[in-house]
VOPAGU-2260 file (C-alpha; in pm, 1 decimal, decimal comma):
REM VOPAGU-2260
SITE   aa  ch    i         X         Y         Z
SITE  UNK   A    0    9798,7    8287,1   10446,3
SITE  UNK   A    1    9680,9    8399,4   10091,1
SITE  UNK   A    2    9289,1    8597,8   10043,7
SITE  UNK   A    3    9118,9    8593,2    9727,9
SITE  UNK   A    4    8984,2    8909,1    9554,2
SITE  UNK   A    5    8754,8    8970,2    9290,9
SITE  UNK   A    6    8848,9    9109,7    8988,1
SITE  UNK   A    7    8728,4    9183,2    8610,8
SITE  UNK   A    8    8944,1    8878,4    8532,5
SITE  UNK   A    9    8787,9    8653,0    8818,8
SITE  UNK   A   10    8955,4    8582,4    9108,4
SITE  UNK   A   11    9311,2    8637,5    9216,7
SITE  UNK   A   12    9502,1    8490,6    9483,8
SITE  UNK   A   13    9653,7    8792,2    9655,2
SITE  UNK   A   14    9951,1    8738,4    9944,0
SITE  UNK   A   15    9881,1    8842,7   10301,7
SITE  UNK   A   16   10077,7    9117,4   10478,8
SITE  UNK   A   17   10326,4    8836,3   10613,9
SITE  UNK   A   18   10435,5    8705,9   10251,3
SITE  UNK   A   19   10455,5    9105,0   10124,5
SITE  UNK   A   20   10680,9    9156,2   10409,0
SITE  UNK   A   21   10872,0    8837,4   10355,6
SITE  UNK   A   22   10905,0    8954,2    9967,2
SITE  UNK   A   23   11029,4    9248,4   10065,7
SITE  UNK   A   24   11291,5    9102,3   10340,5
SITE  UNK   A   25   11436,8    8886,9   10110,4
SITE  UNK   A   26   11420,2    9131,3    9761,7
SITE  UNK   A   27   11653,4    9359,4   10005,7
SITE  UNK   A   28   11902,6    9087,5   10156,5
SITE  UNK   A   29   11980,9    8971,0    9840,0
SITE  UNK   A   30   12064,9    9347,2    9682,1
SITE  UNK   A   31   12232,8    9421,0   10021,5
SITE  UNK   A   32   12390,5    9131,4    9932,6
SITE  UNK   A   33   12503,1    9153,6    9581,4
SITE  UNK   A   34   12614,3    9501,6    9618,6
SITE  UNK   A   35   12817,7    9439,2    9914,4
SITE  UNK   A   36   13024,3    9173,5    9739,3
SITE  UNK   A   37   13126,0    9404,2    9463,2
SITE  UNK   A   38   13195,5    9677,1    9724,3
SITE  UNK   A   39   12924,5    9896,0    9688,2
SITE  UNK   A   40   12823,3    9976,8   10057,5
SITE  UNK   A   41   12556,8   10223,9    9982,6
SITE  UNK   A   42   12215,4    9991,5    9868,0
SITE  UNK   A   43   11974,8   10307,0    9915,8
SITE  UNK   A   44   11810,0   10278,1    9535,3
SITE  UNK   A   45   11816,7    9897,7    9538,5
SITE  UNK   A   46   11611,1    9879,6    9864,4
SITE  UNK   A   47   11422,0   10171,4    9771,2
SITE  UNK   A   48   11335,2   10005,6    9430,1
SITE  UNK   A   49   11247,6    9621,8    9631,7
SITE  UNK   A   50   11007,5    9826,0    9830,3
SITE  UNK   A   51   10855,2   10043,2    9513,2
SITE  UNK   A   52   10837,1    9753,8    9272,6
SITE  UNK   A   53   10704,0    9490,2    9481,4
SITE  UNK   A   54   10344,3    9441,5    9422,8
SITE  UNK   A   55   10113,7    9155,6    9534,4
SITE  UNK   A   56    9999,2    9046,2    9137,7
SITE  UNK   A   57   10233,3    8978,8    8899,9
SITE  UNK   A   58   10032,2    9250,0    8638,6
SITE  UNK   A   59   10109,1    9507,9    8875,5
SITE  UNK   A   60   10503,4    9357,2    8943,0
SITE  UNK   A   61   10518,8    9355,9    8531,3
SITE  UNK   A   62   10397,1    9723,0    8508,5
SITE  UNK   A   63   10606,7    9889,0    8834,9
SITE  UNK   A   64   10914,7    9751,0    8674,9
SITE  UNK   A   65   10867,6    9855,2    8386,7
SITE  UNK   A   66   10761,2   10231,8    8479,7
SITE  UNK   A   67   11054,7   10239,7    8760,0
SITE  UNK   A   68   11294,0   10123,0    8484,7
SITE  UNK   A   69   11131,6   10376,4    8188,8
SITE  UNK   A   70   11107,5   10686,8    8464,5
SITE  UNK   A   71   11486,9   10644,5    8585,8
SITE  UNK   A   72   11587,3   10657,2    8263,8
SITE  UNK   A   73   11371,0   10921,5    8160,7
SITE  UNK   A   74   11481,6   11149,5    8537,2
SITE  UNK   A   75   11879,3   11018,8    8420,3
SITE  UNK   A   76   11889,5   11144,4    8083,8
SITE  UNK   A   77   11667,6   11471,4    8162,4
SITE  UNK   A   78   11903,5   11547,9    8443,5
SITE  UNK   A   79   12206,9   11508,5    8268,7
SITE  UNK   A   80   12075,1   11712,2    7935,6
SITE  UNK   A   81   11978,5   11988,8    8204,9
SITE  UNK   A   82   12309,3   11972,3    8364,2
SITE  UNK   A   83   12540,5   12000,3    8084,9
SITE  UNK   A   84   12323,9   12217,3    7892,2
SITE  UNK   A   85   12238,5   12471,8    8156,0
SITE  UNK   A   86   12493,9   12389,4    8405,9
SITE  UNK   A   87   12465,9   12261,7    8775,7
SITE  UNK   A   88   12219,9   12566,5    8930,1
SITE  UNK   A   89   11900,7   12572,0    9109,4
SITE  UNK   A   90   11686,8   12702,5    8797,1
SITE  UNK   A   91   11802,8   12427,7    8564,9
SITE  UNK   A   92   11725,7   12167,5    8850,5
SITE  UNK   A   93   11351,9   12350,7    8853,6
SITE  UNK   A   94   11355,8   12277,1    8446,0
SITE  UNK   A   95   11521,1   11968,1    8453,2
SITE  UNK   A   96   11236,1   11839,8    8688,0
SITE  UNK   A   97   10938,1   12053,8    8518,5
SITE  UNK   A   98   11026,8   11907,9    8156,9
SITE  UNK   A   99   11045,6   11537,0    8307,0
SITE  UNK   A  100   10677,1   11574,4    8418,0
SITE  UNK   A  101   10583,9   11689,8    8088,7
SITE  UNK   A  102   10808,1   11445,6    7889,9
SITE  UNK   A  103   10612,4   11111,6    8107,2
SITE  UNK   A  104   10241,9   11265,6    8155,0
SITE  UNK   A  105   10230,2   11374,9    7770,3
SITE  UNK   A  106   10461,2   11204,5    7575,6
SITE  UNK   A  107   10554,1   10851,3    7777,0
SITE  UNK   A  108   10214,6   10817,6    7917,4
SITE  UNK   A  109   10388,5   10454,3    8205,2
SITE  UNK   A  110   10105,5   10450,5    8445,2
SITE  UNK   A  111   10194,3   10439,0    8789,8
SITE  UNK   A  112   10535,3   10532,9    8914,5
SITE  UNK   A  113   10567,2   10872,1    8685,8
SITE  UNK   A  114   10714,9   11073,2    8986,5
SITE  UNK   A  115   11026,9   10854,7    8971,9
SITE  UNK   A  116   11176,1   11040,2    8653,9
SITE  UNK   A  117   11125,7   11418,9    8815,8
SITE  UNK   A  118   11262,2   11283,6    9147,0
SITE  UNK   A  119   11572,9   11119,8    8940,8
SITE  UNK   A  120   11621,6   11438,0    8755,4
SITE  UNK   A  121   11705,9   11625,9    9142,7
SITE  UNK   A  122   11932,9   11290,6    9254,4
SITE  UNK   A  123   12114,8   11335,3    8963,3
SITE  UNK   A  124   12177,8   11711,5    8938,8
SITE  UNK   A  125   12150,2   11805,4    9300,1
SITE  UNK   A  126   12514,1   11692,8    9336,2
SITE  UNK   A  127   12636,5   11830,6    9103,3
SITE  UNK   A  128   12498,6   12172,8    9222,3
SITE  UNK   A  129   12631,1   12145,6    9570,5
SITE  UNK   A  130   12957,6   12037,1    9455,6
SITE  UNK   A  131   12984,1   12273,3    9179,5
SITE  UNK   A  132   13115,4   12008,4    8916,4
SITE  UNK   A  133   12897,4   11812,0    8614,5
SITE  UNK   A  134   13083,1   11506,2    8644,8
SITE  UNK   A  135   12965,1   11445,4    9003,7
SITE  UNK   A  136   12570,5   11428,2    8816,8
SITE  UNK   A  137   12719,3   11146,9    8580,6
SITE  UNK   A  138   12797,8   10952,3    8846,5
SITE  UNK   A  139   12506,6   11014,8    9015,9
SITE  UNK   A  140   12328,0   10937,9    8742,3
SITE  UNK   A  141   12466,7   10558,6    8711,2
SITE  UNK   A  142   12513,4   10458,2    9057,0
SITE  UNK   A  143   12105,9   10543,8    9035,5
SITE  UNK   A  144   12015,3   10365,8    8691,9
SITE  UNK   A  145   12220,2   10025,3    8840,8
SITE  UNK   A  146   12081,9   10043,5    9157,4
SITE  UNK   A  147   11713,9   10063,8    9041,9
SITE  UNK   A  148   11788,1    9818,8    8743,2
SITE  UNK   A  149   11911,0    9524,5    9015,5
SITE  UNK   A  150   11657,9    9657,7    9333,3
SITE  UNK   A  151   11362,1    9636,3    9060,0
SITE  UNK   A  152   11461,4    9324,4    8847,0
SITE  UNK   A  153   11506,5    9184,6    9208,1
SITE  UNK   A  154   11122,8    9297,2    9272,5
SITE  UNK   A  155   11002,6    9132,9    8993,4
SITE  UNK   A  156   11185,2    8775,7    9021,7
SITE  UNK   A  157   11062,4    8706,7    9376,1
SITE  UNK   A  158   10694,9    8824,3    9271,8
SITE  UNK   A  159   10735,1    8567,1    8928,2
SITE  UNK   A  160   10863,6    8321,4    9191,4
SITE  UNK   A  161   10583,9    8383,5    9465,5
SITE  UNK   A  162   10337,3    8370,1    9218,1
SITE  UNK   A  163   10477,1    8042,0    9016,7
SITE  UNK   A  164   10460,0    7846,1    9364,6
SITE  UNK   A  165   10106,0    8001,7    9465,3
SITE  UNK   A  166    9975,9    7870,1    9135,7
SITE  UNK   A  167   10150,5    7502,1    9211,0
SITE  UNK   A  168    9993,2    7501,8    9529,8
SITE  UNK   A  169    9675,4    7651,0    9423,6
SITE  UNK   A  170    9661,2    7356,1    9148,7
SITE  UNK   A  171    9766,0    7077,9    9377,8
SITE  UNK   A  172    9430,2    6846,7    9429,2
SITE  UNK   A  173    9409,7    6691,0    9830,2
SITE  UNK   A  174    9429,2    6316,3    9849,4
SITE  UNK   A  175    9114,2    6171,1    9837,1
SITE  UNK   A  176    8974,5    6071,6   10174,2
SITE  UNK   A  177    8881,6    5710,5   10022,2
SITE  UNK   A  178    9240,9    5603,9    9887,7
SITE  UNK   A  179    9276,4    5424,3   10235,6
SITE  UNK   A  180    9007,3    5201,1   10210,8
């Protein structure tokens, strides 16, 4: 069950709650999946990413994977300047995450997601603060990046392939009702 919404553009076929869900569903089986096989057992950022870059058009898919993918890397490399710069403490995890705000609201300017890179900049040093060791913010840091790189290229292949099969059905003309007689 698709509705149609008006936009500047005209009008857009938009999924219905069930085929967002059903997006979802299968964006996370198949990163629980893939990660699982190389022994990764902890999917958190890839499901987290299905559910963050999933959107209903494919404008919005293109543009939440690209700020998820521009804001982790952003957060990553933030956090890790912070961390080996200041060292793993509470006031360079305040800086680390007040300089990633400024660095995407004045300087990247990706709409939507821009919270990702501040959030990013606390996964990646917060370990290393508790355990009182840089490396453990490295690590951090990549387990994050390839997590939301596969949970958000996942995103945005199911919503290209949604949107490629609305359009073939949407194009699809009935049979005419006179080909019988």
């Amino acid at each position: 069950m698709t509705f149609r919404t008006e936009s500047l553009s005209g009008t857009a076929i938009q999924p219905s709650g069930l085929q967002y869900a059903v997006r979802i569903l299968i964006g996370c089986v198949i990163v629980w999946f893939v990660l699982d096989r190389i022994n990764h057992h902890n999917p958190l950022w890839a499901v987290i990413s299905i559910i963050v870059a999933t959107e209903p058009e494919l404008s919005a898919a293109l543009m939440a994977f690209n700020s998820r993918i521009v804001n982790t890397f952003i957060g990553c490399a933030v956090g890790l300047a912070f961390l080996y710069l200041l060292g793993p403490s509470f006031g360079s995890i305040l800086l680390g995450i007040v300089a990633s705000v400024l660095i995407c609201t004045f300087l990247i300017r990706v709409p939507g997601s821009w919270r990702i890179a501040p959030v990013t900049v606390a996964i990646v040093m917060t370990p290393s603060v508790l355990g009182g060791s840089r490396s453990v913010g490295l690590a951090a840091a990549i387990e994050r990046t390839e997590e939301v790189l596969l949970g958000s290229g996942v995103a945005l292949l199911i919503t290209l392939a949604s949107f490629s099969i609305q359009r073939q059905i949407a194009h699809r003309t009935p049979p005419s009702s006179s080909e019988g007689e």
